[in-house]
N, C-alpha and C positions, 0 to 999 in steps of 0.2 A: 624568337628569343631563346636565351639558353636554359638550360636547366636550375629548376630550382629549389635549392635542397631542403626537405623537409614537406616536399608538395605530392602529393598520393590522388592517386585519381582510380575513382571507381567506373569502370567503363561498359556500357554500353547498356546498361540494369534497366530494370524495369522499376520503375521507384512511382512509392504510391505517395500522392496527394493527399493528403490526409481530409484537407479544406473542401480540394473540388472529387473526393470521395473515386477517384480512379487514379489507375497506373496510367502511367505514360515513359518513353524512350528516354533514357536520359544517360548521361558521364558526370558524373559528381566528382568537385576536385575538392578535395582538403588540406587546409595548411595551417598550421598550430592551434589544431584541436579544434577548428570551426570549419564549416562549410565555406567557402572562399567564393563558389562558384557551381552553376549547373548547365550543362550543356545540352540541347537537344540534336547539334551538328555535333563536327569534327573541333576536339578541344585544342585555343590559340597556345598553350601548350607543353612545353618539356618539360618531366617531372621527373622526382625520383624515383619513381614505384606506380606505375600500373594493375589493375587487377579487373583483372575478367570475367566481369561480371553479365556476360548474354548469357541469357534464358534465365537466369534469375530473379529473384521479385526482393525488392529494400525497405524495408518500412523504418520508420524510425525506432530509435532505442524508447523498452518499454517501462512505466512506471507501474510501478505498484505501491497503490496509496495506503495500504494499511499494513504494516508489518511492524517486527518488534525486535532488530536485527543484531546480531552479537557476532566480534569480528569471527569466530570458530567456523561459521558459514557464509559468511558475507561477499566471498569470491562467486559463490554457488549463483548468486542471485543473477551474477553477469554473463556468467555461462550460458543461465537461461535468458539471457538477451536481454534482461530485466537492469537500466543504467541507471537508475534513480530510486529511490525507495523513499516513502512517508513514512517515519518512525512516529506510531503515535504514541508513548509512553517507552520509558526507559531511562536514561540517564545521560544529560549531553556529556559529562568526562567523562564517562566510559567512554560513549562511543566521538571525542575527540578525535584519536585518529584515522577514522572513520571519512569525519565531516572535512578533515582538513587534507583530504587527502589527494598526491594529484588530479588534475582534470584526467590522464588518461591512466591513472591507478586498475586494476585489478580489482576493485571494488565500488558498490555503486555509489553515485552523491545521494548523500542523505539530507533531509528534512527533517527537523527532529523535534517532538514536545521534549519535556524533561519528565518529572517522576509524575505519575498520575497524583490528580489532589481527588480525594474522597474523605467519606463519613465515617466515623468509629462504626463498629469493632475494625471496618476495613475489607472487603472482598477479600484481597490477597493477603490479609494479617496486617501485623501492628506497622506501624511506621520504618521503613528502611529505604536503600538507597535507593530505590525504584516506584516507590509508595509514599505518600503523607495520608495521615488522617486528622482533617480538624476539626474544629469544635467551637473556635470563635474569628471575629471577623478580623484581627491582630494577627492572628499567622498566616488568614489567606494574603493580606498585605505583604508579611516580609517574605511570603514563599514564592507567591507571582514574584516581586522582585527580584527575588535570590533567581529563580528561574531565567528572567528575561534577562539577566546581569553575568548567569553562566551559559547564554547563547541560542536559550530555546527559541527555536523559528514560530512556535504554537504552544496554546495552554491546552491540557488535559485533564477534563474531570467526570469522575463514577459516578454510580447512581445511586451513591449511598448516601452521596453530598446532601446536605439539607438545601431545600429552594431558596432559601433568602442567601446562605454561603455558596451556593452555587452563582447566584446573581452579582455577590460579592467579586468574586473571581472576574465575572465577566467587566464588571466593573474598573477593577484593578487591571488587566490585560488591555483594555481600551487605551488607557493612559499612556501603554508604550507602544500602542498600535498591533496589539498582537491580536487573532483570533481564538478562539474557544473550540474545541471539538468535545464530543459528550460519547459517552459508552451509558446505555440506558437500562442497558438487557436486565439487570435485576434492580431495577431501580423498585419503589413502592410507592414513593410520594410525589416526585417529578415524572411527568412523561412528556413524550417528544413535544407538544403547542406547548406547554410550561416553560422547557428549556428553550426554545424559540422564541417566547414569548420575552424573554429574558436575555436574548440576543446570542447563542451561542448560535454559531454558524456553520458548524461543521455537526452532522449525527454518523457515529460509526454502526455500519451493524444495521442499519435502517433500524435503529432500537427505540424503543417508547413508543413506538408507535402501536403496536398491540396494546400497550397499555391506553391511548388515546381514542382506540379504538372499543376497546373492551374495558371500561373504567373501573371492574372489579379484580381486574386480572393482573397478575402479577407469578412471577416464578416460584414465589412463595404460598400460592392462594391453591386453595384445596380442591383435589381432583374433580369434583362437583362443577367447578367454574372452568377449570379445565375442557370441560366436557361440553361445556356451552359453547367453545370455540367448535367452527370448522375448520382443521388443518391442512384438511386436503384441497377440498374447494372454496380459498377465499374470498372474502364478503368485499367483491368491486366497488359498490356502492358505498361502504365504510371506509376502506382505503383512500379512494378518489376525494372523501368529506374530508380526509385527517393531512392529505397531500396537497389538495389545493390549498391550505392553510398553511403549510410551510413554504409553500411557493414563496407565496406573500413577502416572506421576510429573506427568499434567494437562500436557501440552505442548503449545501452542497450535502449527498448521501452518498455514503462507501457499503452498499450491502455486506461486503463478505458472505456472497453466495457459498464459494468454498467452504468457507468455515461448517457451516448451517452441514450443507450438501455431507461432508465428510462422516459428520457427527451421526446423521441418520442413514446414513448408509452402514456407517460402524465395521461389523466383520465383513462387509463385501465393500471396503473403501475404496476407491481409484488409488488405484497402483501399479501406476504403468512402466513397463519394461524400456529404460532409459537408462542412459550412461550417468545423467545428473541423480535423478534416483537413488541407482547403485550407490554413488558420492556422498549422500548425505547418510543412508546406510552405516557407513563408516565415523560417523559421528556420533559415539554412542553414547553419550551422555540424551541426548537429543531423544533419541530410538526410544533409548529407556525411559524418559520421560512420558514419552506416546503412549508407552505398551503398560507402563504403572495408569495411567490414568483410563487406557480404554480398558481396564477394568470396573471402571465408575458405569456401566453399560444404563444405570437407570436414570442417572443425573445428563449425561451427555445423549441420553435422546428425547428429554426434556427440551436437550437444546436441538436435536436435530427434527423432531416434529413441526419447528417454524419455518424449515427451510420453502414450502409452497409460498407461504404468505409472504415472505423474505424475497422472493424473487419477484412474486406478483407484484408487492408494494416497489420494487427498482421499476418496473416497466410502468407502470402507472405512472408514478412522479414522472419519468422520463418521457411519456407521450405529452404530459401536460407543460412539458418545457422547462425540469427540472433538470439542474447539474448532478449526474448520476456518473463519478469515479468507480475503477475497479480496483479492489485491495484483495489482501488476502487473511490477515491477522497470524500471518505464519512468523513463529513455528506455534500459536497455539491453538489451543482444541487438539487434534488429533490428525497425524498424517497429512499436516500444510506444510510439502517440502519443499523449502527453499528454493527459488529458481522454476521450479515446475509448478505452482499451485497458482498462481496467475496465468498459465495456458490452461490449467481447469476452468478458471472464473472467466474467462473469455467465452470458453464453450457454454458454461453455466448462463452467461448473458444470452448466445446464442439461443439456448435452449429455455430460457423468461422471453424469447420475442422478438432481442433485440437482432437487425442486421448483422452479419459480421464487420460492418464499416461500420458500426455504431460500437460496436465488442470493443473494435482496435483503438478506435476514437478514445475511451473511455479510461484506458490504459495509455496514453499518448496526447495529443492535442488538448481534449476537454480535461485529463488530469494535469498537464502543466499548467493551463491558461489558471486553473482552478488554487493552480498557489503562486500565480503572476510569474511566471515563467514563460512567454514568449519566445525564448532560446532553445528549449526543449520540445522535445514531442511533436516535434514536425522536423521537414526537412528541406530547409530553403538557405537561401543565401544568406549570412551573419547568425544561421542557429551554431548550438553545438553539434559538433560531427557524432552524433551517436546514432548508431544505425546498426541495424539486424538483417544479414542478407540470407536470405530462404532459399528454397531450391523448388518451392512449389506455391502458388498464389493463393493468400490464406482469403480472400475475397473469396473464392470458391468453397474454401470448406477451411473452417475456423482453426483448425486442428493442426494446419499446414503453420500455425505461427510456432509449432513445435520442432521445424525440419531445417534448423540454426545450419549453414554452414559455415561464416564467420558473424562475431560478434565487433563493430566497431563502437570504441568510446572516447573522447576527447582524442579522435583524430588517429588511435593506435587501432592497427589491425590484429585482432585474437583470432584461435580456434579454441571451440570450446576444452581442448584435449590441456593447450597451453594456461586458459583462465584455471581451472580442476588444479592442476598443479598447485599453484599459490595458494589454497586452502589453509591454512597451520594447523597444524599436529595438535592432539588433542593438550601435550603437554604445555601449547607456546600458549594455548587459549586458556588454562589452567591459571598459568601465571599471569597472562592480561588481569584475568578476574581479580584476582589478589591484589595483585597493584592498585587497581582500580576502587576496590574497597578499602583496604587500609587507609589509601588519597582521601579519599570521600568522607571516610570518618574521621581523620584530622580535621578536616575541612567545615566541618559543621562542627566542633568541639568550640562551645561560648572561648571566647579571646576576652581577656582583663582577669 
């Protein structure tokens, strides 16, 4: 047959199965942003674009299920071969053109909750575009609404919520089919069997569960009780009691090892000498933000003291046949760079236990399947063409999912040198934000 424009074939690669957990020989053809086709002989044929790919290893493009994405770094994320992201809190118009953006756009597809809902006074302060705090079961109604009305794919709520207004929510979200994700970590009153108990479906942070575990404990609760924990070697038997009990109800966990990892390691952070790195670097709003807060050195190793338990409680759930996603909650905590902090949480899985086929899985296959995406996070015929071609097989050593030489997304071939470029200037992201808020507060200004 003759040639057929717009068809790219990736030739001769070593492309990993994700399902049956090995590589195998293969020519991958692509044609308008989907996989069209895989070959394991000689491909029946003519295309526009060839690429030569022997000796190379392809795994599919990666997701990272917990992040908090703003367009100023959002190209970063795909550099780092990262083609989808779970925004769990934020704002869907803000990141509108984010979500609506082409299939083989420069930026990753997003998932998105809208503003977190939590309890007065509010973790992150009073009520703004990014935040609600309520207080009666009237606003969780019109805010789930307003929420599912301006596109969120998921509901988000803190640990400040009270348990009947959290159950509220979950309530109100059923109605439009949407699920629940929960941030637990300073919670006092709910802990993770509570908010399970109550149906939310999603724990970020593998959060409450210390407190389900430890029912005096809390982030609040005084060094005395503190001290009663062991943070270095955690209690298998406690964990295993508070994990088989979220089984029960199928509750997907996003540890955010990174996060944890970053915060207690603090002034010897992972900071690895990389081009993406260097890139975010130059985002100084970002930097500053880091470097203002890792002066908080006693509050942020409150939080990085859990990091044992945090790991130990993902490999647990995950022995006992639990859906266990890799996120990263970048950019926050401390030093979660964009694009690189999901090759940490990879190794960080490695290093709680898991496989590296179980690492990649969890960022791939088990995280798409995990928000009904069968398209995604594999690499077979009628997925999306999104795919990561390496230069060294990360099944041997986890680390190798770091060694990008192109990033494919909806069917476009990048190098990381070409994604880096598209970045926008600190001024073009200035003015998003503006926009964005002025929008926002018209938008909520009572009408009559």
């Amino acid at each position: 047959m003759g040639e057929v424009k717009g068809m790219v074939l990736l030739k001769d690669a070593n492309v990993l199965d994700v399902d049956r957990g090995a590589f195998y020989q293969a020519s991958i053809l692509m044609k308008d942003g989907m996989i069209a086709d895989i070959f394991t002989e000689n491909a029946p044929y003519e295309v526009s674009e060839v690429i030569d790919a022997k000796e190379k290893w392809v795994i599919p493009g990666l997701i990272d299920m917990h992040v908090h994405i703003k367009e100023s770094f959002a190209p970063i994320f795909v550099a780092g071969g990262i083609t989808s992201v779970r925004n769990t809190g934020g704002n869907v118009l803000e990141l509108k053109g984010l979500m609506t953006a082409p299939e083989d756009s420069m930026t990753p597809r997003v998932f998105s909750a809208d503003r977190v809902i939590d309890g007065p006074p509010g973790l992150w302060g009073e009520t703004s575009p990014w935040n609600i705090n309520v207080e009666n079961s009237e606003v969780v109604i019109g805010e789930v609404k307003r929420q599912v009305e301006a596109g969120a794919d998921f509901i988000k709520v803190y640990g400040w919520l009270s348990h009947d207004l959290m159950e509220k929510v979950v309530q109100e979200a059923s109605r439009y089919n949407k699920e629940v994700s929960c941030d637990l970590i300073h919670s006092t009153e709910v802990n993770a069997l509570d908010a399970t108990e109550i149906g939310v479906k999603w724990n970020e942070h593998a959060s409450g569960i210390i407190q389900a575990m430890y029912p005096n404990w809390s982030m609040k609760a005084e060094k005395s009780i503190w001290d009663e924990v062991d943070w270095t070697i955690p209690d298998l038997e406690k964990i295993t009691a508070v994990c088989a009990q979220l089984l029960t109800h199928g509750v997907t966990v996003c540890p955010t090892m990174v996060l944890f990892d970053q915060m207690n390691r603090l002034k010897d952070h992972w900071n690895p000498d990389h081009e993406l790195v260097k890139k975010v670097y130059e985002n100084k709003s970002l930097i500053g933000q880091w470097s203002r807060l890792s002066q908080y050195e006693e509050a942020l190793k409150q939080m990085g003291i859990q990091s044992a338990l945090n790991k130990a409680i993902a490999k647990v759930y995950f022995d006992l046949g639990g859906t266990v996603v890799a996120g990263t909650d970048t950019p926050a905590g401390v030093w979660t760079y964009p694009g690189m902090a999901l090759h940490r949480e990879l190794e960080l899985f490695v290093e709680a236990g898991f496989s590296e086929l179980d690492a990649i899985r969890a960022a791939t296959s088990v995280a798409a399947r995990s928000i009904k995406r069968d398209d995604l996070g594999v690499i077979k015929a009628g997925a999306k063409a999104d795919m990561i071609l390496l230069s060294n097989n990360p099944l041997e050593d986890i680390k190798n999912t770091r060694e990008i030489e192109l990033v494919i997304k909806g069917g476009k071939v990048m190098t990381q040198a070409e994604i880096l470029s598209s970045v926008p200037s600190e001024e073009e992201s200035l003015r998003l934000m503006e926009e964005f808020v002025n929008s926002f507060e018209e938008l909520m200004v009572p009408k009559g």
